[in-house]
N, C-alpha and C positions, 0 to 999 in steps of 0.2 A: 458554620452557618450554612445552612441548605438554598443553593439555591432556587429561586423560584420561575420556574419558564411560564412566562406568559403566551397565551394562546389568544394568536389576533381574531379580534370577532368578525362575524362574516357581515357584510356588508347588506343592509337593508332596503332588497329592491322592493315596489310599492307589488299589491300585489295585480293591480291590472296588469305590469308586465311579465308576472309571472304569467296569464290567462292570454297573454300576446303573444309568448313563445310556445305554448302547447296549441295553440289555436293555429299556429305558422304549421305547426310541421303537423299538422290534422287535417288539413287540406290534401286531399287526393291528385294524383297526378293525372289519375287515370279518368276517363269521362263519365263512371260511372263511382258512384257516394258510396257503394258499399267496400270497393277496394281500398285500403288504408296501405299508402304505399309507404308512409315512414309510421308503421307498427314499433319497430323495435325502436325507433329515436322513442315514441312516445311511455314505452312501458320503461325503458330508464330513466325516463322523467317522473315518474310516478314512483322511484326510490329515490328520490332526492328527500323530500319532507309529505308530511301529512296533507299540508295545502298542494301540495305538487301532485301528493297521491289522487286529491280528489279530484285537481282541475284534468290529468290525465283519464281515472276513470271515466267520466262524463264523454270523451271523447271516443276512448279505447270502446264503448259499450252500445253508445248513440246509434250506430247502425250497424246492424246484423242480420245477416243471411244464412241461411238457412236448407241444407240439404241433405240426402241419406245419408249415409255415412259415419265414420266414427267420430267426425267432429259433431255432427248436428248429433249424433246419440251424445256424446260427450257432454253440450250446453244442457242440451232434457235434461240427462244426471245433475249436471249440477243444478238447475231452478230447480230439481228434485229436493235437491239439501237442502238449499236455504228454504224452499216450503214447507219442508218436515218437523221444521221445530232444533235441528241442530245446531248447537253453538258455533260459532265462527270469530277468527281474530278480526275480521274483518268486516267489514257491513254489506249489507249485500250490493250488485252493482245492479239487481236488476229495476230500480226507479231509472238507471241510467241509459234504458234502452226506451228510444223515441222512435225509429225506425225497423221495422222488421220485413226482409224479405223472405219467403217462402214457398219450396218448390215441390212437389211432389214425384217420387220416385218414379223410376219407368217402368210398365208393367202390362206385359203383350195381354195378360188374363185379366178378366173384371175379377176373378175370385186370389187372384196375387195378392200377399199380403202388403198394400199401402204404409207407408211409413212413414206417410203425414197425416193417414187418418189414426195411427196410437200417439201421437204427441199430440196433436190439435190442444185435447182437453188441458193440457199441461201450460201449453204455451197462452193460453187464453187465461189461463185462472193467474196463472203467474205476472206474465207482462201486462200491468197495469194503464200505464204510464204513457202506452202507443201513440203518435200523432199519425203516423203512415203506416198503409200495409200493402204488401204488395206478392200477388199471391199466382202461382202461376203450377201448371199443368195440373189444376185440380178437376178429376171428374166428380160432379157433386153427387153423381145416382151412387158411387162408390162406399162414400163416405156413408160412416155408422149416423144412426140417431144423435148420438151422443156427440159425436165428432162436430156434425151438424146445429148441434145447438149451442156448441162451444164458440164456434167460428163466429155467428152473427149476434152471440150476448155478450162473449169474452169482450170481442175486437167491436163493440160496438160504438165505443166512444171515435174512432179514430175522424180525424178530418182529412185526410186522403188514403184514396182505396183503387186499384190497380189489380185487375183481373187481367192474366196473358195466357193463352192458351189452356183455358179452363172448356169444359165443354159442361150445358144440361141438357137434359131430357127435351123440356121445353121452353117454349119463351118466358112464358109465364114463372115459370121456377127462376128464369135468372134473373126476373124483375123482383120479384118477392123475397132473393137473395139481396137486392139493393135495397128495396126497399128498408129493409131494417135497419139501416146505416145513417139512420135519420141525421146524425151531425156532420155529415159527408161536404164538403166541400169542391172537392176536387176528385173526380170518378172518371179512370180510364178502362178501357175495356181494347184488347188488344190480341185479335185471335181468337173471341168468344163463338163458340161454336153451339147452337142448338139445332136438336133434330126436327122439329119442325114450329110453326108457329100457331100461337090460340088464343092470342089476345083477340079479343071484342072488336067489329069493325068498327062500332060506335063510343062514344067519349065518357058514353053515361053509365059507366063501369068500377067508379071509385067507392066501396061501400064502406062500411064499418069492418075494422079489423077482425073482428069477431066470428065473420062470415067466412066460412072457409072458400069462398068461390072470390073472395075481395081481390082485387088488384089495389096493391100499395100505391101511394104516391111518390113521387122524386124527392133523397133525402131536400128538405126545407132550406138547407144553406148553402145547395150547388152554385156554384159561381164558376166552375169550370169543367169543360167535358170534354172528353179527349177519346178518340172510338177509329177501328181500324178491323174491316171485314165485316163478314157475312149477317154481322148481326145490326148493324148500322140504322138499314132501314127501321125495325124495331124499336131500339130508343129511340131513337127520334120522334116515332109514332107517340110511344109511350108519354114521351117527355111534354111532344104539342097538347096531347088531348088532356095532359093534366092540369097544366097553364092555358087551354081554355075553359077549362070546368073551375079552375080555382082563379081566373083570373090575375097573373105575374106571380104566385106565390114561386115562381124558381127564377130566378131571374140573373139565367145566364149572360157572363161580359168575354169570356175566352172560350174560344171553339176550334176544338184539333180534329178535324178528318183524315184519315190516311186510306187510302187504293179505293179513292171516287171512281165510280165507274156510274157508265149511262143506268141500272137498277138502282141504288140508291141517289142519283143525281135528283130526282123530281120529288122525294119526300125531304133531304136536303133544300132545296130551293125554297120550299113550302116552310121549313123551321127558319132559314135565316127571314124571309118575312116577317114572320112572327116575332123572332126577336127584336126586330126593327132597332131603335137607338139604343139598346140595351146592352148591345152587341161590340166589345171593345177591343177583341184583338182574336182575327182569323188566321187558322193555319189548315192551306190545305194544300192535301198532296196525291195526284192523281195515279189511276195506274197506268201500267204500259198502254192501253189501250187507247188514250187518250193523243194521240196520234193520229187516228181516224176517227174517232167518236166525238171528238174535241166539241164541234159545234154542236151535236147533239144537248153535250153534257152542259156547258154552257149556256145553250138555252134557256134549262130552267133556273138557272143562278140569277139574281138580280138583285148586284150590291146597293142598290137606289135607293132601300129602304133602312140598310143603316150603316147611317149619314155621320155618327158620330165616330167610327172606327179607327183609332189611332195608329193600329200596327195590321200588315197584310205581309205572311209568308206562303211563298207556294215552291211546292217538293216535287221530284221527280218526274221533271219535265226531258223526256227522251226525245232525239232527235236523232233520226237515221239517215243514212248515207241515203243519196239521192241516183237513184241510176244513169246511170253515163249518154251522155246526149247521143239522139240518131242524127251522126251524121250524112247521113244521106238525102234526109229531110230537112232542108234547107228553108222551110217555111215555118216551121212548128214552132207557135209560142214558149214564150220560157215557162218552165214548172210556177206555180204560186207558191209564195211564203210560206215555209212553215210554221207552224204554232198560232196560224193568225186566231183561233178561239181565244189564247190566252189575250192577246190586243182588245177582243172581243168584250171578255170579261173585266179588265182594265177599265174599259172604258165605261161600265155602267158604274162607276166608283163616284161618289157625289162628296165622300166624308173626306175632313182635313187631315190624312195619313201624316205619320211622322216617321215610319216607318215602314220599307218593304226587302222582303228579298226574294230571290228567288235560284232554284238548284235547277241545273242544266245539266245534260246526259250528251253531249253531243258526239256520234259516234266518230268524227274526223273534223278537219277544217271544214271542210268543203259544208258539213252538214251543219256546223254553229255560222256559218255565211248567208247559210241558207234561212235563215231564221228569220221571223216578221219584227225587223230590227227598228225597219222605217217608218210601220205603221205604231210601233211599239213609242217610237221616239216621240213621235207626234202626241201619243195621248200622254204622256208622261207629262210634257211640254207645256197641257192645259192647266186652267184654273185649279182643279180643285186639288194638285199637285206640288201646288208652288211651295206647299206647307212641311214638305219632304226634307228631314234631317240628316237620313241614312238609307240610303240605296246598297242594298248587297248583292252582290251577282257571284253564283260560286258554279263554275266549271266543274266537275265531278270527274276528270280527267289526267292523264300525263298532259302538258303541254311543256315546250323551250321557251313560251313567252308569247308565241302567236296570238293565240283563243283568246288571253287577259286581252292584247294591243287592237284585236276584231274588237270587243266588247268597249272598251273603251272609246275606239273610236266611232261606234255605232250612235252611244248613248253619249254623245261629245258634250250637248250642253249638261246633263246630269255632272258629268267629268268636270264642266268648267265653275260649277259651280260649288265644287267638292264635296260634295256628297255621295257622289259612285266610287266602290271599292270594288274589286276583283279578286276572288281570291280562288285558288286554280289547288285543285286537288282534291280528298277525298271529303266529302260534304258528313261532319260529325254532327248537324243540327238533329235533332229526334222531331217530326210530326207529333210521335204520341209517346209523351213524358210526363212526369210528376215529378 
């Protein structure tokens, strides 16, 4: 008689926790979503079983970047195949791509052959499925016809869209490039460069599409905008005179500025206005300048008008070494605090924040001592603050523990009331993210 080895069955875990284990290790280590730092845990997971295989794809496929080279030719080839009609053992994984970034080759000549303007059409017709796009070193005068109408019909569903160091021709072309993004959401603009500007200085400029002279409207479902350079001033314009003419049709609640400077400070001032209570969570972040220009820039800011804003972060506040006192002159008042604009700005704050932080640059002790700590405390101290959850203060520095025990003790009642945290070294928040 033969006999018979039984083979123990495998044990039947549910499958949510199969979707709990590839979800662990699909988490990025790294600060930015496109690095998948445990790749290889996840493609051994997707030779375990068919359900393994799919809940891995989904992951392995989700975000994807994109650049010259032989991998980015490698992906083209392959969307190639599965578009051509070819069989496969497998299904394709491209419904599994939600995220695309994409970068454009470097290229000293305008007539250099672009290597994102021969894929464009491919990656547009192919990736269906997009929620983000995120597109970066594109010069649009470059780009073919065809590349051109691939970009804004392909990618047109998407609901976040992230231009970084794109440059056009003019203003006008990068609005008419947004404009077709009608399901747009979330719009950062980082590094946008144009040669000069042509938009209307009047509001009465929104025509029928039809017209080639139209200026578009702001996609209809913005809720967030996020902007960094020379082109700031611009949408902003753009953005007001359309929500005066349509009346709240955009009706922004998160607002990212990055490297305010005293030129775009007063058409800044003039949009937070306008957005008035509408307006739910400010980030800004000034430039070096803003050391001497402070009060200027401040000026035109005036958070009074909205009163409902839950979260306030403010970025790259430098603070430089202060020159060594003359002692010879035995009379001369002490220097004034620095940063006092930011005390300044603080204080026109009316809404029940829940949240603030703020990045500090201070080039020594001496110079984060020097800082408008007392007039800082005071406003903090007042009414419309008491509603504060989370106080962050992040030193951007080496310290041995000094800077944190300065700040701490500065902001004592913030401290006693545990809500002030310190956190001493290199400042990873992003101003302008998606």
């Amino acid at each position: 008689m033969k006999s018979v080895s039984r083979v123990t069955p495998c044990p039947r875990i549910p499958p949510e926790l199969f979707l709990d284990i590839i979800s662990f290790l699909a988490v990025p280590d790294t600060p930015t979503i496109y690095d998948q730092s445990n790749l290889a845990e996840i493609c051994n997971c997707s030779l375990v079983s068919r359900f393994w295989l799919y809940a891995a794809r989904d992951h392995l496929w989700r975000y994807v970047r994109l650049r010259s080279g032989q991998r980015g030719n490698s992906f083209v080839e392959l969307l190639q195949h599965y578009s051509s009609g070819h069989e496969s053992t497998l299904p394709s994984f491209v419904p599994h791509v939600k995220h695309l970034s994409i970068r454009e080759s470097r290229g000293g000549l305008s007539w250099d052959p672009k290597w994102l303007n021969a894929v464009l059409p491919t990656l547009a017709d192919s990736l269906v499925n997009l929620h983000s796009l995120e597109a970066e070193r594109i010069t649009w005068e470059y780009l073919s016809s065809k590349s051109r109408d691939a970009f804004m019909k392909g990618f047109k569903g998407v609901r976040k869209l992230a231009l970084r160091v794109c440059e056009f021709r003019t203003t006008l072309d990068m609005i008419r490039v947004i404009g077709e993004f009608e399901d747009v959401e979330v719009l950062a603009l980082d590094g946008v460069h144009c040669e000069w500007d042509d938009i209307p200085a009047d509001s009465e400029v929104f025509v029928s599409r039809a017209d080639d002279r139209a200026i578009p409207k702001p996609p209809r479902k913005l809720r967030e905008l996020a902007m960094r350079g020379a082109c700031t001033r611009h949408v902003l314009k753009w953005v007001r005179a359309a929500m005066k003419d349509d009346g709240g049709r955009v009706t922004l609640e998160v607002l990212r500025l990055g490297a305010l400077g005293v030129k775009s400070a007063p058409m800044v001032g003039k949009f937070l206005k306008m957005l008035g209570a509408n307006l739910k969570e400010l980030h800004l972040g000034f430039d070096a300048a803003f050391i001497d220009d402070g009060d200027e820039i401040v000026s035109y800011l005036d958070l009074g008008y909205n009163n409902v804003l839950s979260e306030m972060h403010v970025y790259g506040l430098i603070i430089p070494s202060l020159p060594p006192p003359d002692l010879s002159d035995l009379d001369s008042p002490p220097p004034p605090p620095q940063l006092m604009p930011l005390t300044t700005l603080f204080n026109g704050v009316r809404a029940p924040l829940r949240a603030l932080s703020l990045a500090l640059y201070p080039a020594d002790l001496h110079a984060l001592s020097s800082m408008d700590f007392e007039g800082l405390a005071h406003v903090l101290d007042g009414k419309p603050w008491t509603t504060l959850e989370d106080v962050q203060v992040v030193v951007a520095t080496e310290d041995d523990g000094k800077m944190s025990r300065i700040v701490n003790q500065k902001l004592d009642r913030l401290f006693e009331r545990g809500v002030l945290r310190v956190d001493v070294g290199f400042d990873d928040r992003e101003v302008i993210l998606i």
